[in-house]
TORKOL-4160 file (C-alpha; in steps of 0.2 Angstrom, whole numbers, padded with zeros to 4 digits, m for minus):
283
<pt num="1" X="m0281" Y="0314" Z="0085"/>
<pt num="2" X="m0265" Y="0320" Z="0078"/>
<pt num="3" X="m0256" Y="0323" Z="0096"/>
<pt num="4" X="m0264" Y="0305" Z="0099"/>
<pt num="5" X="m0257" Y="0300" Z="0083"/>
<pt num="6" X="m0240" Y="0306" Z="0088"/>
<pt num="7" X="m0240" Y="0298" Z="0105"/>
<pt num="8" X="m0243" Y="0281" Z="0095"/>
<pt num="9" X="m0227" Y="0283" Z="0086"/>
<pt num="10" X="m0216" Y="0287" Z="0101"/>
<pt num="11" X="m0225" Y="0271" Z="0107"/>
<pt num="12" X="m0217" Y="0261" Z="0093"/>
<pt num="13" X="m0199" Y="0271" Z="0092"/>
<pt num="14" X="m0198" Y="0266" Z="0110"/>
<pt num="15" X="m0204" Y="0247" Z="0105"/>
<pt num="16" X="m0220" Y="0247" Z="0113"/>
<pt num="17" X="m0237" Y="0242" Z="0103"/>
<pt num="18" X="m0242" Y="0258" Z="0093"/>
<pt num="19" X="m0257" Y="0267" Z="0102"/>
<pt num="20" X="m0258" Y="0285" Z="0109"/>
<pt num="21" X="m0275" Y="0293" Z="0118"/>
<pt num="22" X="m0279" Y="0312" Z="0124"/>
<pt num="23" X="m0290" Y="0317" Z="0136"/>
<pt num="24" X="m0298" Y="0336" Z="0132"/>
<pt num="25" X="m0309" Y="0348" Z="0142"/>
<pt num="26" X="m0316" Y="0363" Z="0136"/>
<pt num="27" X="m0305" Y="0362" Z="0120"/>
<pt num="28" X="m0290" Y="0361" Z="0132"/>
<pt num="29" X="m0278" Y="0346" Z="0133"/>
<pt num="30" X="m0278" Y="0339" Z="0150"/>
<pt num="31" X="m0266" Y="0325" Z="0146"/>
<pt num="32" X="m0260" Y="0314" Z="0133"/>
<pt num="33" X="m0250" Y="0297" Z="0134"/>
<pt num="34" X="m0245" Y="0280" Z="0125"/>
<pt num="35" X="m0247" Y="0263" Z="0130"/>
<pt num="36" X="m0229" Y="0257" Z="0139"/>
<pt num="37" X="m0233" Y="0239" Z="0142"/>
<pt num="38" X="m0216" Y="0234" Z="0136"/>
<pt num="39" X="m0204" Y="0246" Z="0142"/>
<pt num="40" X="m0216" Y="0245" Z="0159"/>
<pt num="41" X="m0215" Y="0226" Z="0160"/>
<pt num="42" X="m0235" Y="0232" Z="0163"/>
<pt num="43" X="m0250" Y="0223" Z="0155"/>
<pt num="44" X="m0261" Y="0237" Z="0160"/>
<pt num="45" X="m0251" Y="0252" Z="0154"/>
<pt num="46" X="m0260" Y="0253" Z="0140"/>
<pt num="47" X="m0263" Y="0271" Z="0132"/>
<pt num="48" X="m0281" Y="0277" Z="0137"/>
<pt num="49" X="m0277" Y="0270" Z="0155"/>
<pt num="50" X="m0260" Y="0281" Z="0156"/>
<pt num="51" X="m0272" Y="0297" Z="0150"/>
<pt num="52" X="m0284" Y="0295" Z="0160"/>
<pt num="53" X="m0273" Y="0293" Z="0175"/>
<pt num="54" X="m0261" Y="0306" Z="0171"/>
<pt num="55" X="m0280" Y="0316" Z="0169"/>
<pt num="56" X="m0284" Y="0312" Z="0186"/>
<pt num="57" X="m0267" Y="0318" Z="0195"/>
<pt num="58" X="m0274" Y="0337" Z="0187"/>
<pt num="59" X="m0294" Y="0334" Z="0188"/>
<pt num="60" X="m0296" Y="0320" Z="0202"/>
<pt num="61" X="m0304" Y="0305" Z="0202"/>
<pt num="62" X="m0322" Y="0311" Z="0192"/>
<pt num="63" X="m0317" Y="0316" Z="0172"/>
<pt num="64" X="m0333" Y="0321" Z="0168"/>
<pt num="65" X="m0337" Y="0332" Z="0155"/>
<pt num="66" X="m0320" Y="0326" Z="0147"/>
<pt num="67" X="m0318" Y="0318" Z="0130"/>
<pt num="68" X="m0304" Y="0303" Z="0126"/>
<pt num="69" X="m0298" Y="0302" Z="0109"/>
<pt num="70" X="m0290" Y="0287" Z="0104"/>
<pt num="71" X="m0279" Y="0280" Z="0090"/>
<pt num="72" X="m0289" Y="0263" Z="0091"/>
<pt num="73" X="m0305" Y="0258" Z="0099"/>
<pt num="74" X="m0302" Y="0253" Z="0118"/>
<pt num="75" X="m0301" Y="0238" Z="0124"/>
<pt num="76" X="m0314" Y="0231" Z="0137"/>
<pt num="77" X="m0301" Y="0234" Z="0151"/>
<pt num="78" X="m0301" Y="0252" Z="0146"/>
<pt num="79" X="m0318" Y="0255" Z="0140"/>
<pt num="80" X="m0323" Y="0251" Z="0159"/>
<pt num="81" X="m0309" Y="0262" Z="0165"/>
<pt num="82" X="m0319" Y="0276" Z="0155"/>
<pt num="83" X="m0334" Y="0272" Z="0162"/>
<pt num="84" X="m0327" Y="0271" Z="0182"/>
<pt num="85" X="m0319" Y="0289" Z="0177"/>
<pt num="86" X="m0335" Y="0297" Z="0171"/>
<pt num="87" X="m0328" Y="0303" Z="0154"/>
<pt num="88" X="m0345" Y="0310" Z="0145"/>
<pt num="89" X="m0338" Y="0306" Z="0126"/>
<pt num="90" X="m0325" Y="0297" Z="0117"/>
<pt num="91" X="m0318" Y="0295" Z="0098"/>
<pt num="92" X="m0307" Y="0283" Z="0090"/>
<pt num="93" X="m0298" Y="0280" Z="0073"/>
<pt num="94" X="m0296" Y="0262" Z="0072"/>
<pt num="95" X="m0309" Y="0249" Z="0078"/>
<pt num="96" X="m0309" Y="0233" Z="0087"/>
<pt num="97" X="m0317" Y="0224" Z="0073"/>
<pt num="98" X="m0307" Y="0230" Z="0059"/>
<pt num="99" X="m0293" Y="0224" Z="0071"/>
<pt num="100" X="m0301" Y="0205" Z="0070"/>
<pt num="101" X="m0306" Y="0206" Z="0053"/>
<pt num="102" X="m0283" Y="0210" Z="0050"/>
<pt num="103" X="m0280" Y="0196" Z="0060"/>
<pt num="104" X="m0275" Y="0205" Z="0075"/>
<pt num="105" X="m0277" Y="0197" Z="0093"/>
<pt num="106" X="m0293" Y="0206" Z="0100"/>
<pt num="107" X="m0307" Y="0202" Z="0113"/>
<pt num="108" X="m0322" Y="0202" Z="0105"/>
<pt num="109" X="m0332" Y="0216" Z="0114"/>
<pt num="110" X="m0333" Y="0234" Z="0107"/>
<pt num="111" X="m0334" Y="0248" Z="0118"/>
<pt num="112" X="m0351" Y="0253" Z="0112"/>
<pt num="113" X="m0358" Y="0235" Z="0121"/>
<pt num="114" X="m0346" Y="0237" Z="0133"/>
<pt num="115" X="m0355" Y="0255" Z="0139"/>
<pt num="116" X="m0372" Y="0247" Z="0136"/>
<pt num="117" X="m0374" Y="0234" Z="0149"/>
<pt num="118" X="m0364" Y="0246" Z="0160"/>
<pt num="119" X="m0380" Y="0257" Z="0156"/>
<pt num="120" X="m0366" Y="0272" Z="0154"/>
<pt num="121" X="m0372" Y="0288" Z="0142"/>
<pt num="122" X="m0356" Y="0290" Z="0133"/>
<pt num="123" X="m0355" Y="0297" Z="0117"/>
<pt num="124" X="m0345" Y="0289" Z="0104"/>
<pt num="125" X="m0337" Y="0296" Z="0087"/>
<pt num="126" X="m0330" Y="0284" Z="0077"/>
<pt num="127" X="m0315" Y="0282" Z="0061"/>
<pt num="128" X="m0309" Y="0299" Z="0065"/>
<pt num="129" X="m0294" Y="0299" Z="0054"/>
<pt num="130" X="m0295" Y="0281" Z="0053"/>
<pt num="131" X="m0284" Y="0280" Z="0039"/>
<pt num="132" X="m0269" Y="0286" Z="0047"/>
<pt num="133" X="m0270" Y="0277" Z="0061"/>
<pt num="134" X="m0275" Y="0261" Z="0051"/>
<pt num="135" X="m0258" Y="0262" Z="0046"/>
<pt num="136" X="m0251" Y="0262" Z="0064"/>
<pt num="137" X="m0258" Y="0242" Z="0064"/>
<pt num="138" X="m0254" Y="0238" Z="0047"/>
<pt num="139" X="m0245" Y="0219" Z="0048"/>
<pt num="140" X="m0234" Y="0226" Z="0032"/>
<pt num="141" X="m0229" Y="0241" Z="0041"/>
<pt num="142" X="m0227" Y="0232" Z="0058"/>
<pt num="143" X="m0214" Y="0222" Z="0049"/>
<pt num="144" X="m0204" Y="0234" Z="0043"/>
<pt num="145" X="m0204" Y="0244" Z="0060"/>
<pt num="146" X="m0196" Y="0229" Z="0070"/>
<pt num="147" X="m0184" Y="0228" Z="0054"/>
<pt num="148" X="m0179" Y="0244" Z="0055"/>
<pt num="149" X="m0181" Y="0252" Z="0074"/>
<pt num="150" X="m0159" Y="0253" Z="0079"/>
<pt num="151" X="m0156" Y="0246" Z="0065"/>
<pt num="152" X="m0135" Y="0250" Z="0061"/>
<pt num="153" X="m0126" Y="0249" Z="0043"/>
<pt num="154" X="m0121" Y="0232" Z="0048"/>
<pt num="155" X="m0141" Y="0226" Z="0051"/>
<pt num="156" X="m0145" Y="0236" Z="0036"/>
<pt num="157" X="m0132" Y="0229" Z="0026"/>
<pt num="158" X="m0139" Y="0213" Z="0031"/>
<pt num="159" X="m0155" Y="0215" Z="0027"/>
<pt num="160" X="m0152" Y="0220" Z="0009"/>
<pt num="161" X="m0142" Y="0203" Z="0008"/>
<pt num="162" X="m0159" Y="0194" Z="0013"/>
<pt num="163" X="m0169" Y="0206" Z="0001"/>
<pt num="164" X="m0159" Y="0201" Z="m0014"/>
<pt num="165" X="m0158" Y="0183" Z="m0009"/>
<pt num="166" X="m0176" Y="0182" Z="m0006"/>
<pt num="167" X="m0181" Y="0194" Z="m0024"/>
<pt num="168" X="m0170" Y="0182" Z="m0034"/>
<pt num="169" X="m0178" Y="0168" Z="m0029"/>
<pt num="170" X="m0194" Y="0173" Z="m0030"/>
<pt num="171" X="m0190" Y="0177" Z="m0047"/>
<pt num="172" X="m0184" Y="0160" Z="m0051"/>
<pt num="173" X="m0198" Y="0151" Z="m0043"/>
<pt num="174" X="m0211" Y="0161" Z="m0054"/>
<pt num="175" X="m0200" Y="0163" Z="m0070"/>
<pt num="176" X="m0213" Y="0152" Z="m0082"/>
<pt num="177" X="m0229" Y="0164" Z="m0078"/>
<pt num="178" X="m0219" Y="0180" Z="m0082"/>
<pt num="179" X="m0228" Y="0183" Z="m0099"/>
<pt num="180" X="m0222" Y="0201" Z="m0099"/>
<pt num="181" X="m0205" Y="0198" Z="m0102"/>
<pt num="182" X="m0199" Y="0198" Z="m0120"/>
<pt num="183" X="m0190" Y="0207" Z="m0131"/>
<pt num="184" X="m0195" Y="0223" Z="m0126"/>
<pt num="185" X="m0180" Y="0223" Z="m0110"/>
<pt num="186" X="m0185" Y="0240" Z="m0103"/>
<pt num="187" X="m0204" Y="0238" Z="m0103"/>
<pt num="188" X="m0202" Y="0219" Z="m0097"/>
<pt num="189" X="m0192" Y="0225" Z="m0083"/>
<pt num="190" X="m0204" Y="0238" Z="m0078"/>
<pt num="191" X="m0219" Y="0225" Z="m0079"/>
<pt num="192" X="m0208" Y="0214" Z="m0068"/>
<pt num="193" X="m0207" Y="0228" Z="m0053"/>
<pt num="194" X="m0223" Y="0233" Z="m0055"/>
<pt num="195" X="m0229" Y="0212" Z="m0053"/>
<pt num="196" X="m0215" Y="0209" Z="m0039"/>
<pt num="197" X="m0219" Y="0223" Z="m0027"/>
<pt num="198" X="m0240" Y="0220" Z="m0033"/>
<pt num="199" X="m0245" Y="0239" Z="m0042"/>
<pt num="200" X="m0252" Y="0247" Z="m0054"/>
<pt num="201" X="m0246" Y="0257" Z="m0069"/>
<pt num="202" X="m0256" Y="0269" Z="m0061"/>
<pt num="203" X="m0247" Y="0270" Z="m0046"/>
<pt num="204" X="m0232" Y="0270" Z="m0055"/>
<pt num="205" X="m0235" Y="0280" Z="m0069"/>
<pt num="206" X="m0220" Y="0283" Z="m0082"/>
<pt num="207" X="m0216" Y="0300" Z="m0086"/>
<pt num="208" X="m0200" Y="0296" Z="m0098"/>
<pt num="209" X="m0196" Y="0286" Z="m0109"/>
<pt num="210" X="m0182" Y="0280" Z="m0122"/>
<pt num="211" X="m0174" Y="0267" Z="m0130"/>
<pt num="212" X="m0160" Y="0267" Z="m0115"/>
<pt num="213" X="m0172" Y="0273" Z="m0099"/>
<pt num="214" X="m0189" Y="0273" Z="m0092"/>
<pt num="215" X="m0192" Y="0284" Z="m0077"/>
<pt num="216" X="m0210" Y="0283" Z="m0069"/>
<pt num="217" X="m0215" Y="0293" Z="m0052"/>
<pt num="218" X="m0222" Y="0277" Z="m0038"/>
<pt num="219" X="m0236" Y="0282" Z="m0028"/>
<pt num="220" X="m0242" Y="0265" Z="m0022"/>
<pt num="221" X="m0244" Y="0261" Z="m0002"/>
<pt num="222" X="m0225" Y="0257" Z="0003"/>
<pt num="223" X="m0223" Y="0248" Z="0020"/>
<pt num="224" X="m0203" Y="0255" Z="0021"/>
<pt num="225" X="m0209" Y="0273" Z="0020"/>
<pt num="226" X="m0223" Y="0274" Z="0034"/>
<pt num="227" X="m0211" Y="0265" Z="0044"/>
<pt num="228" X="m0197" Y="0278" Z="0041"/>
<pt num="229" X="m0210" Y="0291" Z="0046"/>
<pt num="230" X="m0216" Y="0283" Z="0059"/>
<pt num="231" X="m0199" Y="0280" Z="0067"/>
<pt num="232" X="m0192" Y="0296" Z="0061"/>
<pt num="233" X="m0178" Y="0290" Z="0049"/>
<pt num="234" X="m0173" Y="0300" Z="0032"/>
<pt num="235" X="m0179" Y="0285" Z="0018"/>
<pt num="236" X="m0164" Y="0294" Z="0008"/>
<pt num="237" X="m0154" Y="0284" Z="0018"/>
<pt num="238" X="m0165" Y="0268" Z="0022"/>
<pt num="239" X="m0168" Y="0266" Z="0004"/>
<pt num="240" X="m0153" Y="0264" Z="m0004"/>
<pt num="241" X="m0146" Y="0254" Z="0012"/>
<pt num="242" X="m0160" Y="0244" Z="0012"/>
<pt num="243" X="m0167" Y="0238" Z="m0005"/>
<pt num="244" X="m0159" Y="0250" Z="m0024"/>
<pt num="245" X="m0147" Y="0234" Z="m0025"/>
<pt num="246" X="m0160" Y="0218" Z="m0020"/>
<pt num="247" X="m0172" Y="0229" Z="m0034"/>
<pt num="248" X="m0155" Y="0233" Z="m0045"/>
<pt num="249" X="m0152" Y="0212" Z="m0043"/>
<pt num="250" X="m0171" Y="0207" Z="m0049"/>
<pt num="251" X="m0168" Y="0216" Z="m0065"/>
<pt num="252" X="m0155" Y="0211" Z="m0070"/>
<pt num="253" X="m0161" Y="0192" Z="m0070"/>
<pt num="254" X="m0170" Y="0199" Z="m0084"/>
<pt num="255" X="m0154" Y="0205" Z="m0092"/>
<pt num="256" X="m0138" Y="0210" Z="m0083"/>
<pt num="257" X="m0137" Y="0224" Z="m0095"/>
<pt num="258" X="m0152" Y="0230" Z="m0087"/>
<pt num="259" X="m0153" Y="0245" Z="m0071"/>
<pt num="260" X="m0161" Y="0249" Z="m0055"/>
<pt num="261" X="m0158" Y="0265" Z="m0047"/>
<pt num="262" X="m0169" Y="0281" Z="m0039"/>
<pt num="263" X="m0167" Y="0299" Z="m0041"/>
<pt num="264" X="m0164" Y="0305" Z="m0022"/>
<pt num="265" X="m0167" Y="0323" Z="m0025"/>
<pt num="266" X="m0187" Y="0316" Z="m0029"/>
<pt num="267" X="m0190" Y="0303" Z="m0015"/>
<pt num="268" X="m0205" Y="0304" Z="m0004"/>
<pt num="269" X="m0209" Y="0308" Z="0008"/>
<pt num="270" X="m0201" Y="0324" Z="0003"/>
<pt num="271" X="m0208" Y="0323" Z="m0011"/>
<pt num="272" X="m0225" Y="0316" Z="m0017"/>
<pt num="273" X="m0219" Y="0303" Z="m0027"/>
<pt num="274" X="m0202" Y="0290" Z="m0028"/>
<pt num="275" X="m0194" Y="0295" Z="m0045"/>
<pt num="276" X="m0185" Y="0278" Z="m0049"/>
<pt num="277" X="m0177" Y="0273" Z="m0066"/>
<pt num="278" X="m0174" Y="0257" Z="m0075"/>
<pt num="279" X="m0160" Y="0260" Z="m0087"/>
<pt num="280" X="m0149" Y="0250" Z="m0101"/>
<pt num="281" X="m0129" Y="0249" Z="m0097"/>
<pt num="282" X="m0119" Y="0251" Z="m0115"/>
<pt num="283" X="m0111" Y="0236" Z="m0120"/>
């Protein structure tokens, strides 16, 4: 499941949809592939049919005794592909009803029905790593993929214009039910991020604090870095292109004395958390 996971990412670094299958044999890797539908122009590229074909130039038409793994649950155009190849057993990480359930365009016919009217003895293991390749279908994480896949200083740059412009006015539009803010500037700009970005002191637990500066370690879900993993890029870049100055700009709504910034030697996914810091400017 991890090559299969791998294949899903080349899939979206080259800006196809995010699914990667492996077809094994006696604990040997016989083939492994990612849907191309895009870059094919190809509605039926998708990633188990591209396996199993790439299977059968080394095996020949009958795949029996192999097994499919599978970053999501296939489709009914592939689930009869596995059945017309003969593959004995497959697993998947994702399924087609968590899929439905996100909102995500599905038909409606797992393959576990699928292979019962087709009266086919296949074997199925299901959410085998399921929370990593839960995060390949993400809407959140999608987003951020499309945002960032080429993107050049100039698309960054602009970017981060739209992050501030879109923080501030957020900001502005929920002023009156931000009861955290008071005197206390430090602790209401803290309370602030954690509302704005929707964590918990939990996830982002401080770890110093002063009169001047809080530092706190984030650990919450961020949509930014499993993108930047997913497409390969450094987040000690993407971060501070992308969104220190739209953060930097909320807190200081709160007080322009106020401070955003992140401690790059301590930035995930290098390390295990984001080491950020909200900080007073003298006067």
């Amino acid at each position: 499941m991890k090559l299969a996971l791998e294949e899903a990412k080349i899939s979206l670094r080259e800006g196809n949809n995010g699914f990667g299958a492996v077809i094994i044999k006696d604990e040997q890797i016989i083939s492994s592939a990612h849907d191309t539908e895009d870059t094919d122009d190809d509605s039926t590229s998708h990633a188990e049919i591209n396996a199993i074909k790439e299977a059968s130039k080394k095996l020949g038409k009958k795949l029996t005794g192999c097994i499919l793994v599978s970053t999501h649950e296939p489709c009914p155009m592939c689930a009869t592909a596995v059945v017309w190849s003969g593959i004995s057993e497959i697993a998947y990480g994702y399924s087609i009803k968590e899929a439905i359930k996100q909102g995500r365009k599905r038909i409606e016919l797992t393959c576990c029905e699928l292979f019962k009217r087709a009266s086919a003895n296949i074997k199925i293991h299901e959410n085998i790593l399921s929370r990593e390749c839960s995060i390949l279908y993400r809407k959140d994480v999608r987003i951020e993929i499309e945002k960032l896949r080429n993107a050049n200083d100039q698309i960054l740059n602009e970017l981060n214009t739209d992050s501030i412009n879109r923080r501030v006015k957020w900001f502005y539009e929920n002023r009156e039910r931000f009861e955290f803010i008071n005197d206390n500037i430090l602790d209401s700009g803290y309370k602030l991020l954690l509302n704005r970005f929707n964590i918990t002191e939990d996830e982002a637990p401080i770890v110093e604090k002063s009169e001047r500066k809080i530092v706190f370690h984030s650990k919450n879900f961020c949509p930014t870095l499993e993108a930047c993993k997913i497409l390969g890029l450094d987040t000690r870049v993407i971060c501070k292109k992308l969104n220190e100055n739209s953060t930097d700009t909320l807190i200081r709504q709160i007080n322009p004395q106020l401070r955003f910034s992140r401690n790059y030697e301590k930035l995930r996914p290098y390390t295990e958390y984001c080491e950020e810091i909200i900080s007073m400017e003298e006067k």
